[in-house]
C-alpha positions in Angstrom: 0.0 0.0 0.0 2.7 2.5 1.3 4.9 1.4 -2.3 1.7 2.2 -3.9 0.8 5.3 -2.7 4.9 6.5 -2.9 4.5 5.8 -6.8 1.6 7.1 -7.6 3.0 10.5 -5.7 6.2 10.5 -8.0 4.3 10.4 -10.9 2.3 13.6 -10.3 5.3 15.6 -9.7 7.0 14.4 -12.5 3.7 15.0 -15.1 3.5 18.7 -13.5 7.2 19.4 -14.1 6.6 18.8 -17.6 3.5 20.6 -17.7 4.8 23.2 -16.1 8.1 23.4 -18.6 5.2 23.3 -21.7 3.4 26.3 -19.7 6.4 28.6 -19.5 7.6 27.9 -23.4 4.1 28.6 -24.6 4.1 31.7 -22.7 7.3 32.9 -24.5 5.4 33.2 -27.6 2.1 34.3 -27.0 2.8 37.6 -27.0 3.4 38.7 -23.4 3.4 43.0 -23.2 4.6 45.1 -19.5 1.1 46.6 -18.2 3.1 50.0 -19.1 3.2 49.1 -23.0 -0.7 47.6 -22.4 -1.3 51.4 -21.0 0.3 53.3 -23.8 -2.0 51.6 -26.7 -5.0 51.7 -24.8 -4.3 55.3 -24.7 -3.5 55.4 -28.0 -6.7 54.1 -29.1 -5.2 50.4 -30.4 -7.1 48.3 -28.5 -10.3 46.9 -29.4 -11.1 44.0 -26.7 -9.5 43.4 -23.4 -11.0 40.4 -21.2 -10.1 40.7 -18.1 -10.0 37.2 -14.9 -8.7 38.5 -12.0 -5.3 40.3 -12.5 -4.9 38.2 -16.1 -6.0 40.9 -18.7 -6.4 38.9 -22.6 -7.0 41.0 -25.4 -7.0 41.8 -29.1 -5.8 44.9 -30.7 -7.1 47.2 -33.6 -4.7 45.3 -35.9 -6.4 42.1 -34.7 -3.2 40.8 -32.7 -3.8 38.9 -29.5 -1.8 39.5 -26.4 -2.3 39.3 -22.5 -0.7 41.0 -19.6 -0.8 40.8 -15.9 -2.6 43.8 -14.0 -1.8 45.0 -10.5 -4.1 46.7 -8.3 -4.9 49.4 -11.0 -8.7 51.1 -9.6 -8.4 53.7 -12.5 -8.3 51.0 -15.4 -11.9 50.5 -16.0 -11.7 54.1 -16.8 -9.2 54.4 -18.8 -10.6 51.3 -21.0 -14.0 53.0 -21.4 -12.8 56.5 -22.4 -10.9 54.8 -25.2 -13.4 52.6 -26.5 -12.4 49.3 -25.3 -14.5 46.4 -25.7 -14.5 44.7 -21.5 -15.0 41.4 -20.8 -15.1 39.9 -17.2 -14.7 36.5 -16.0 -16.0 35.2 -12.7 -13.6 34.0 -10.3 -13.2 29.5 -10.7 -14.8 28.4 -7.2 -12.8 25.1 -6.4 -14.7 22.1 -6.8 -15.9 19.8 -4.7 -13.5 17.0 -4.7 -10.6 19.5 -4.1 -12.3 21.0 -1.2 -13.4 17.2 0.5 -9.2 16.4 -0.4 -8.3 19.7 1.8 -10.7 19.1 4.5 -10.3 15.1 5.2 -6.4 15.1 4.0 -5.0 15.5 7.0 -6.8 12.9 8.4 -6.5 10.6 6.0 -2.6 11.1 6.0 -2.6 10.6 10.1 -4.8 7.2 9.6 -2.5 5.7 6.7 0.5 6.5 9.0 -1.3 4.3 12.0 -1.5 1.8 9.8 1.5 1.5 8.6 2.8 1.3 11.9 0.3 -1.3 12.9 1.8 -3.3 10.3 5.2 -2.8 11.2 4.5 -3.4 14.8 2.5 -6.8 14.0 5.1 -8.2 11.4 2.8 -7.5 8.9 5.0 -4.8 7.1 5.7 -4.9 3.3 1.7 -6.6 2.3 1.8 -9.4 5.2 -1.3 -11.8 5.4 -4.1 -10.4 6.5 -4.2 -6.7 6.5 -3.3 -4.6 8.8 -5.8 -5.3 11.2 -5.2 -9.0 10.3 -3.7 -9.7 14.0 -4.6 -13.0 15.0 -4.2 -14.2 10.9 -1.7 -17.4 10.5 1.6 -16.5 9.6 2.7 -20.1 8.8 4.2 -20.2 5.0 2.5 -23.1 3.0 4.8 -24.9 0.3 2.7 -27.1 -2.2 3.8 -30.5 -3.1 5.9 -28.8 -6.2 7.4 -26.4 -4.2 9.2 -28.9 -2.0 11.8 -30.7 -3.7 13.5 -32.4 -0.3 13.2 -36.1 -0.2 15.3 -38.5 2.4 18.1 -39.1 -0.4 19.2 -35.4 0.7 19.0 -36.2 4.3 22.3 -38.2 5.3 23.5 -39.3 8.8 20.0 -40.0 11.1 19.4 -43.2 9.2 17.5 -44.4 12.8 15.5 -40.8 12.7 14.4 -41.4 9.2 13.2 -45.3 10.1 11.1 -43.3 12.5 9.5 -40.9 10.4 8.8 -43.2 7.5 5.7 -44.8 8.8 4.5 -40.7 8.3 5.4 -40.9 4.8 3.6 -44.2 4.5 0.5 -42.7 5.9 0.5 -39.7 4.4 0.4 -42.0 0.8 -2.1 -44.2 1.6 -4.1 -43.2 5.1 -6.7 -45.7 4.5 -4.4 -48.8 4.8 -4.2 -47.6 8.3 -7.4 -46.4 8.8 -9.2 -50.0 7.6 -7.3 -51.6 10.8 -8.6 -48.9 13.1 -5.0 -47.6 13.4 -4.1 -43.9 13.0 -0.6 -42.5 12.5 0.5 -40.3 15.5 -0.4 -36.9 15.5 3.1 -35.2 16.2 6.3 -36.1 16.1 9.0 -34.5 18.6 12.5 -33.9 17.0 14.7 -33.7 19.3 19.0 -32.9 18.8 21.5 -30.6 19.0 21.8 -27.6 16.4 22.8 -28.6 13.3 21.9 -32.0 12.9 18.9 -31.6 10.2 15.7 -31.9 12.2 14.4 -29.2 9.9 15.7 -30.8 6.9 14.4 -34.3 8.0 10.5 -32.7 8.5 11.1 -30.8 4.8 11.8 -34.6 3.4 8.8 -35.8 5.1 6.5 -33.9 3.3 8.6 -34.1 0.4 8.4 -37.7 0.3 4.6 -37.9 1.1 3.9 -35.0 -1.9 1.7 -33.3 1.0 1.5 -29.4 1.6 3.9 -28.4 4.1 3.0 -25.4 6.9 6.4 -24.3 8.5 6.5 -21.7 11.1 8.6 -20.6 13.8 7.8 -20.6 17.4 8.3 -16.8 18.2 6.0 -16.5 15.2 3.4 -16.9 17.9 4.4 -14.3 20.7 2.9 -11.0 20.3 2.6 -7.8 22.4 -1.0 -8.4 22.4 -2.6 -11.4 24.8 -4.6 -13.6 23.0 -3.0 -12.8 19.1 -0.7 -16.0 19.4 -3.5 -18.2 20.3 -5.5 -17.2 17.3 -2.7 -17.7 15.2 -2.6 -21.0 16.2 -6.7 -21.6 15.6 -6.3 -20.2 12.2 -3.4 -22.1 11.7 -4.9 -25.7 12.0 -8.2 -24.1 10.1 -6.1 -23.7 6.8 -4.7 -26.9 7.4 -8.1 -28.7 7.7 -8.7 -27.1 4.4 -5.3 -29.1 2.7 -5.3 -31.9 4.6 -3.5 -34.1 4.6 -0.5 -32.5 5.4 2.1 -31.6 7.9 2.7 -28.4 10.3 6.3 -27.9 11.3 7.0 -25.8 14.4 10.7 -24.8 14.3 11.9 -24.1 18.2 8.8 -24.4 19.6 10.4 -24.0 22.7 9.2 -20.4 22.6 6.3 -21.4 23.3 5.8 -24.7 24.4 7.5 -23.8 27.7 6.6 -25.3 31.0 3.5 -23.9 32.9 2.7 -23.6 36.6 4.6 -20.9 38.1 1.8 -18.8 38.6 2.9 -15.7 37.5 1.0 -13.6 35.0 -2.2 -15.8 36.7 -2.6 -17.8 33.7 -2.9 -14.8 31.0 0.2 -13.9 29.8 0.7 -14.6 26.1 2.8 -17.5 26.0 0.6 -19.9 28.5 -2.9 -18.6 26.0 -0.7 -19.4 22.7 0.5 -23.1 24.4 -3.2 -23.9 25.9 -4.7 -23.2 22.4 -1.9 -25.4 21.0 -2.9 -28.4 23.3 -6.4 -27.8 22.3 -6.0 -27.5 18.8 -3.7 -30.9 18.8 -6.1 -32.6 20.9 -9.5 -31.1 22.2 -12.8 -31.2 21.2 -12.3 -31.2 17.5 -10.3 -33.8 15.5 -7.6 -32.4 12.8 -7.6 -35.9 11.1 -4.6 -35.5 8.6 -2.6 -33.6 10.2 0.4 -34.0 11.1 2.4 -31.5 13.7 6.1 -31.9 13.6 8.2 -29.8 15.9 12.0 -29.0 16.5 13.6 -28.3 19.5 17.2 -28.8 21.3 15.6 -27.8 24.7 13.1 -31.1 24.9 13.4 -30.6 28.5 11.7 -27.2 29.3 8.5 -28.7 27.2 5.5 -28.3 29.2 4.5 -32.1 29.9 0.9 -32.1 28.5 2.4 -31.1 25.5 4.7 -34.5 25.2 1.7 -36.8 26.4 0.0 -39.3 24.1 -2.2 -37.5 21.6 -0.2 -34.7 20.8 3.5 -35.5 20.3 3.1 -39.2 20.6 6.8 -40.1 19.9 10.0 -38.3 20.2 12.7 -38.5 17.4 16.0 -38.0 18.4 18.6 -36.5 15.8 21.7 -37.0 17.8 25.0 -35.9 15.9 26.4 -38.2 13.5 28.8 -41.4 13.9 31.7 -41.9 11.6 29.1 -43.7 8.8 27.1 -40.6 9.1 29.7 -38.0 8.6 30.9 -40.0 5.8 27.1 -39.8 4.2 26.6 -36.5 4.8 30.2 -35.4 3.3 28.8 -37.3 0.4 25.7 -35.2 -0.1 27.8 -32.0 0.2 30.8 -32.9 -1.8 28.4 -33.2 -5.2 28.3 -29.6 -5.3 31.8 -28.8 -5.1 34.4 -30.2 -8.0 36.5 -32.8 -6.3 40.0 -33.9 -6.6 41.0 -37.4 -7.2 42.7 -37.2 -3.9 40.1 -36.5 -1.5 39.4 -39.2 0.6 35.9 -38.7 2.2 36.5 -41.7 4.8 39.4 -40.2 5.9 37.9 -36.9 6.5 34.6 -38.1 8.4 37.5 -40.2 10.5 38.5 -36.9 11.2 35.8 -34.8 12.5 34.1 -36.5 15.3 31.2 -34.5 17.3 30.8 -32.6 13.9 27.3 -32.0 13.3 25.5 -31.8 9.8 25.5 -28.4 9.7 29.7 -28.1 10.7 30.4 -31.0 8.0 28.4 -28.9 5.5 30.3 -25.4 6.8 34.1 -27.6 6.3 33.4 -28.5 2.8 32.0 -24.7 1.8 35.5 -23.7 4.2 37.5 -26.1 1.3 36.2 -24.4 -1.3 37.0 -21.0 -0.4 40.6 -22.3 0.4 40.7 -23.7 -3.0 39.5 -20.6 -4.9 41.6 -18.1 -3.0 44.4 -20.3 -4.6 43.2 -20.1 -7.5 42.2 -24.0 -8.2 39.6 -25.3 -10.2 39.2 -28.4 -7.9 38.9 -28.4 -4.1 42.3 -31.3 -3.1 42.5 -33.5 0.4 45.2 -30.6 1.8 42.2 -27.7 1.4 39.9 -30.1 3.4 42.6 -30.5 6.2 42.8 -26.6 6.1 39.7 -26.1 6.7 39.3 -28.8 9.3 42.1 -27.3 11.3 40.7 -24.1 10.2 37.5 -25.2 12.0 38.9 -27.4 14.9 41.6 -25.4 15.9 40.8 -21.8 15.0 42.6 -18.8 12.5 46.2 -18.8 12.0 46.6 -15.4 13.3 50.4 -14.7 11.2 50.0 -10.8 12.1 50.1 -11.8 15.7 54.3 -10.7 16.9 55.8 -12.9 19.6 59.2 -12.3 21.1 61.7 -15.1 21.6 61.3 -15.8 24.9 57.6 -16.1 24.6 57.3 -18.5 21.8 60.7 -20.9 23.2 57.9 -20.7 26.3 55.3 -21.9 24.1 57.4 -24.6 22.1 58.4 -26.2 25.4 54.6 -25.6 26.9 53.5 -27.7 24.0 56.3 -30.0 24.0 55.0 -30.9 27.5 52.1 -31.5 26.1 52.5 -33.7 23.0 55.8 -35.9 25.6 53.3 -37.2 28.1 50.3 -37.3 25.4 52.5 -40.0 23.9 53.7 -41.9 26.7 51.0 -42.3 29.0 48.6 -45.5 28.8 45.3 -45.3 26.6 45.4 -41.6 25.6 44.6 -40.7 22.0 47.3 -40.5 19.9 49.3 -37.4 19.4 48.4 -36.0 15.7 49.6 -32.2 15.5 51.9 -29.6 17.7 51.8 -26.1 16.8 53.3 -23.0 18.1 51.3 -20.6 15.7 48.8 -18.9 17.9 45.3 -19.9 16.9 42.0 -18.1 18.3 43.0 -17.4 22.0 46.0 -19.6 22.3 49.0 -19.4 21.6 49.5 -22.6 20.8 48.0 -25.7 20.2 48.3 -29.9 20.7 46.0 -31.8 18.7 45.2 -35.5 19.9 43.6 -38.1 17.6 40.6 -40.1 18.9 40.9 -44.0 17.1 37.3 -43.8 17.0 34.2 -42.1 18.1 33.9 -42.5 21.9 30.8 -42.5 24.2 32.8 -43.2 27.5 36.3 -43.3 29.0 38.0 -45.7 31.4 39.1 -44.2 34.2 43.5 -45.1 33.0 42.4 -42.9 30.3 41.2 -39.7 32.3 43.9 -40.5 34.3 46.2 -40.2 31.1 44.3 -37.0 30.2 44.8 -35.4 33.4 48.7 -36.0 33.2 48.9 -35.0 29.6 47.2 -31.2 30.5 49.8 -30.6 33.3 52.8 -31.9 30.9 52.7 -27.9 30.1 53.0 -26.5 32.8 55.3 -29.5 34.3 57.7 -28.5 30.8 57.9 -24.7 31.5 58.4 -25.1 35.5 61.5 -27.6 34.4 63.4 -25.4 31.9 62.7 -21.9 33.1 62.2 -22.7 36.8 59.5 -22.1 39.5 59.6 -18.1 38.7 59.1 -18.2 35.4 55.8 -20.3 35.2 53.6 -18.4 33.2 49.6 -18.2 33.2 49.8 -20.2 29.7 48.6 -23.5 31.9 45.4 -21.6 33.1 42.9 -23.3 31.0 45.0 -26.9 31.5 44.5 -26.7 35.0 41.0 -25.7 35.3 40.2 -28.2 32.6 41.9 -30.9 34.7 40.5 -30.3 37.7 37.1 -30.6 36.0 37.7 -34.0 35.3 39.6 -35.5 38.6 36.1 -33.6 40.5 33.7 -35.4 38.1 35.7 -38.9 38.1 35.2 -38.4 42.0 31.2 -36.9 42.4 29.9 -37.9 39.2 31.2 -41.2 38.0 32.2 -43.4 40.9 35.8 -43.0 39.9 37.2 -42.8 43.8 37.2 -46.0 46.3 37.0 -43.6 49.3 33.6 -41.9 48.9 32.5 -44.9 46.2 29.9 -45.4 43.2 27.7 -41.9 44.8 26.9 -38.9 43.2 27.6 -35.7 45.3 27.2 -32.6 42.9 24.4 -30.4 43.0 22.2 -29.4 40.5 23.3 -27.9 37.6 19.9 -27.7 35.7 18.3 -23.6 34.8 16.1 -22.6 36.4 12.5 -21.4 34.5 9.3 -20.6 35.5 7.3 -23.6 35.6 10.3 -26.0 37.1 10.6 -26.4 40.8 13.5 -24.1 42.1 13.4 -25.3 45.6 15.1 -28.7 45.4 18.7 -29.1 45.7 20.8 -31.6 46.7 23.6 -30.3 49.4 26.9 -32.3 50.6 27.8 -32.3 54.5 30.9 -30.2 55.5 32.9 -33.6 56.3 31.9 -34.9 52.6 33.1 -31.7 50.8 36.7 -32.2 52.4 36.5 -35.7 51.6 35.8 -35.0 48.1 38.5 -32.0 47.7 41.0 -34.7 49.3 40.2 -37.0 46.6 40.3 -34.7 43.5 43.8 -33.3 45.1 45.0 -37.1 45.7 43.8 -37.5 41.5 45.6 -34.5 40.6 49.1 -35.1 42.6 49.0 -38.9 41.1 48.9 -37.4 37.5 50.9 -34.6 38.4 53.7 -36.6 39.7 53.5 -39.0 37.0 54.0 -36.6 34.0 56.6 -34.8 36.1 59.1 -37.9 36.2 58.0 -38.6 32.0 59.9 -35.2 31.1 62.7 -35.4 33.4 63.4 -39.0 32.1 62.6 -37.6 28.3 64.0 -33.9 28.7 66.9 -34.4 25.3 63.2 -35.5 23.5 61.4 -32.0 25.1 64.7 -29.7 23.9 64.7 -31.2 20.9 61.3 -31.0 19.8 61.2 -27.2 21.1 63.9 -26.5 18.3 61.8 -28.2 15.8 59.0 -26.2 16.7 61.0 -23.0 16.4 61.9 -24.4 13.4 59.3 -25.6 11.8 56.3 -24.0 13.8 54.1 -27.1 13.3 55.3 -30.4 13.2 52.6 -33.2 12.2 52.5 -37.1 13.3 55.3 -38.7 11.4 58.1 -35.7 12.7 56.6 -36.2 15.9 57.7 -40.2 15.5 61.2 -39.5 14.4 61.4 -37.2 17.2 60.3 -40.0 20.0 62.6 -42.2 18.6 65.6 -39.9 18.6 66.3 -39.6 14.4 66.6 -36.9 13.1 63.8 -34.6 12.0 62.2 -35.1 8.8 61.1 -31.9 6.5 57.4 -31.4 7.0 55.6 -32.1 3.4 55.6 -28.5 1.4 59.3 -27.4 2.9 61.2 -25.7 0.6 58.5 -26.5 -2.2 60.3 -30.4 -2.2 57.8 -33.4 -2.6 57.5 -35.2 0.7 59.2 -38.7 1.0 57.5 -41.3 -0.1 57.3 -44.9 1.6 54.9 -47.5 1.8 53.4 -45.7 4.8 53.0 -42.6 4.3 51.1 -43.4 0.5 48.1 -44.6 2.0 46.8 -42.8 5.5 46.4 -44.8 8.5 42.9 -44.6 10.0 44.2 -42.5 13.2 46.3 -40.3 10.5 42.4 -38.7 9.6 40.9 -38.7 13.1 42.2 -35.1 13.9 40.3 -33.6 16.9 41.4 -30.7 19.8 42.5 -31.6 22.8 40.2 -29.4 24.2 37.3 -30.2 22.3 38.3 -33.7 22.8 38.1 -33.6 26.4 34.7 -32.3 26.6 33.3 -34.7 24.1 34.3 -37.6 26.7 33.3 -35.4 29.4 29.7 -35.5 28.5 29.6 -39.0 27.2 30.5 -40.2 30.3 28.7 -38.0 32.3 25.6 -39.6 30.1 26.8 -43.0 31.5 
């Protein structure tokens, strides 16, 4: 309307401007005289007609020219005209018609009422010709794609092979409803989707309806929340209402933990927005009215701040969960991805999904799209294996940051900090293998070690947190040995919180301590949200909490002591792999092997522009040579698998 109205305005200025440049060429010629020169020949006798409209005097003289003047106030004209003879003509003065004078009076007005309603579009997301008008508040703002819009099916969904098992017997309703419906069975009327970002829940319900050839109703959860109670709740009736009317088909609710939230708190008394928009929700799914063919499929990552009526059976009868993808996954959906990007005969895609695990769908897609940028600042026509380890590294580990200046003495620190690190990495019992050492600072470090997982894990042993504990402090351990006690720096600050971390969890979470036993003694770490009890916590007795500080110290000294006596009996191994990495600032695995078994250093592969050596092992990559992964985001990973455990 407002684009409209903008136009129409433009092209009224634009037709008077030319108007207006005809008006003032045609007056050049029309024989324009001064009012003195119009004096003179009336005086003179030489004019026989004058007509005279307001202070516009036309006329014709004796000769039979035409010409026209403009007058001032003059009150001896009139006589002057009829002593000489002059013909006078008067017109009556144009009244304004009656269009003109309803546009003056109601203009204003109308101007004030079309800027109200612009803003009452703006302000209800209406803004630019939204559904509904402007007073079109409680109107559905879910987008509708018709069976040819949607060209998803499950052969572009890769990595939730389980998930899509769970969503085909949809699809197979969707098809053919009354092969159900002749048993008395009916397909469930929502399905819960529940996973991390990135994993393709919305992709997985876009495949659903692409598969089933159904119309598909997306919309997000905020969608509903308005400043005014009671617009959300309409949305939702008129919602389902254009659904009935293209059934069957699916509604997908993307985070609809913005409005699914629990109820019960109490505040607001029941009428605040989001409890009306949720109640008419539950009502809608599964009140008085049945919505057969419809299908409601929601996303969330926050399954458990969903009210509870909402998850009961009837509305969401099942749950789907998209967790991220295993090593088969990865590889999948690096498939899918690496069709749109020219590939070298190189790349390996096993190799890379080896490489990347806790990666979700939406990273795997982001690595390959990282490749390809790689590839094109160089200039290539194809993407190669070593632009897909850039990016990985890129992704894992963080920027190179080259601008970043270091003196000497801070990045000799470093070397032997991460020298330490990669040392005990190696030599401890059941730690992942060491993969990378760098000394070029990356995100907030200033350098990194990267550890190689052999496979994706779900749980650790307690040798191997023990391992990782040692391996954090082999930092620290390495600085305190060369430079001494003063010169520790505050490089080891995240090591040592990380550590801790674990030796507290091995001892309150997992069982991991034979003094205090297979209990649990943290306290709970869930948010708290209106509509979730905020009065129970678990607490620990003053005698326990020493107990369990004892414990995590006894953890930490054990590990600490351990990595301590692994540098000083491999110190020639931690000064020489310091002046390879002030040589070389990154060393990979094989170096790293020549430097444990005390050869000398081989050339990383692109030194000196010289082709790498060649032997029967390094032509094809071992398995672990692919499984790249950060200490740090390594750690975690096992971290929450085994506090799942």
């Amino acid at each position: 309307m407002v684009k409209n109205v903008v136009l129409w305005i433009v092209i009224a200025v634009v037709l008077m401007s030319v108007f207006n440049n005809f008006g003032t060429r045609s007056a050049r010629s029309d024989g324009s005289i001064s009012y003195s020169q119009f004096l003179d020949s009336v005086k003179a006798g030489q004019i026989q007609q004058v007509t005279i409209d307001e202070h516009n005097i036309k006329g014709r003289s004796q000769t039979g020219e035409k010409f026209k003047t403009y007058a001032p106030e003059d009150v001896h004209l009139i006589d002057d005209l009829l002593a000489n003879g002059v013909e006078i003509k008067a017109q009556p003065p144009e009244e304004p018609s009656l269009l003109m004078t309803l546009l003056m009076s109601f203009g204003p007005i109308l101007l004030l009422i079309a800027v109200w309603i612009f803003f009452m579009r703006q302000m209800q997301g209406g803004g630019g010709g939204g559904r509904g008008g402007a007073m079109g508040f409680g109107k559905s703002k879910a987008r509708m794609l018709e069976q040819d819009q949607n060209k998803v099916t499950f052969a572009d969904v890769a990595g939730c092979d389980e998930a899509k098992e769970e969503v085909e017997e949809m699809v197979d309703f969707l098809k053919d409803p009354a092969k159900y419906q002749k048993l008395g069975g009916s397909v469930p009327r929502g399905a819960l989707m529940v996973g991390p970002p990135g994993t393709g829940k919305t992709l997985l319900a876009k495949a659903i309806a692409g598969e089933a050839k159904v119309p598909f109703f997306t919309i997000s959860g905020s969608d509903f929340v308005e400043m005014f109670v009671g617009v959300g709740a309409s949305r939702v009736r008129d919602m389902f209402e254009q659904a009935k009317k293209h059934a069957p088909c699916i509604i997908f609710i993307d985070e609809i933990d913005a409005v699914g939230r629990s109820r019960g708190a109490g505040l607001g008394g029941g009428h605040d927005e989001r409890e009306q928009t949720l109640n008419q929700l539950l009502v809608e799914m599964d009140g008085f009215e049945g919505h057969e063919g419809i299908i409601v499929v929601a996303a969330t990552n926050r399954a458990d701040v969903l009210d509870s009526a909402l998850l009961r059976p009837g509305r969401f009868d099942r749950q789907v969960n998209v967790g991220l993808p295993d090593i088969k996954g990865r590889e999948q959906i690096l498939n899918v991805h690496m069709k749109k990007v020219p590939a070298a005969d190189d790349v390996i895609v096993k190799y890379i999904a080896q490489g990347t695990p806790g990666f979700s769908g939406a990273d795997l897609a982001n690595l390959i799209n990282e490749a390809a940028l790689f590839a094109a600042r160089m200039n290539k026509r194809i993407v190669t294996m070593a632009d897909l380890e850039k990016a990985k590294d890129k992704l894992i580990m963080g920027v190179e940051k080259h601008s970043m200046v270091m003196d000497e003495k801070e990045k000799r620190m470093t070397a032997y900090h991460e020298a330490g690190h990669a040392i005990v990495g190696k030599l401890v019992p059941e730690h992942d293998p060491v993969y990378k050492v760098s000394i070029m600072p990356r995100g907030r470090a200033l350098g990194v070690t990267m550890f190689l997982p052999e496979k994706d894990q779900y749980s650790a042993s307690k040798q191997k947190l023990d391992s990782m504990i040692s391996s954090l402090y082999g930092g620290r351990i390495a600085e305190e040995q060369i430079f001494g006690w003063e010169q520790v720096s505050t490089g080891a600050s995240n090591d040592i919180e990380r550590a801790t971390e674990l030796a507290r969890n091995m001892v309150t979470k997992w069982g991991l301590s034979r003094r205090l036993g297979p209990l649990a003694y943290g306290e709970e770490d869930g948010e708290v949200f209106l509509g979730h009890s905020v009065t129970q916590n678990k607490s620990i007795a003053d005698g326990t909490a020493v107990t369990i500080n004892e414990e995590v110290r006894k953890i930490i000294d054990q590990n600490y002591q351990r990595a301590e006596q692994i540098l000083k009996d491999n110190e020639d191994i931690l000064h020489t792999m310091s002046d390879a990495l002030m040589k070389y600032e990154t060393i990979d695995k094989y170096q790293l092997e020549d430097l444990m078994d005390r050869k000398p250093v081989r050339d990383p592969q692109g030194w000196d522009d010289t082709p790498p050596p060649s032997n029967n092992n390094e032509a094809k990559p071992e398995k672990d040579d692919a499984e790249k992964k950060e200490e740090g985001k390594d750690d975690s990973s096992i971290d929450g698998a085994a506090e799942q455990n």
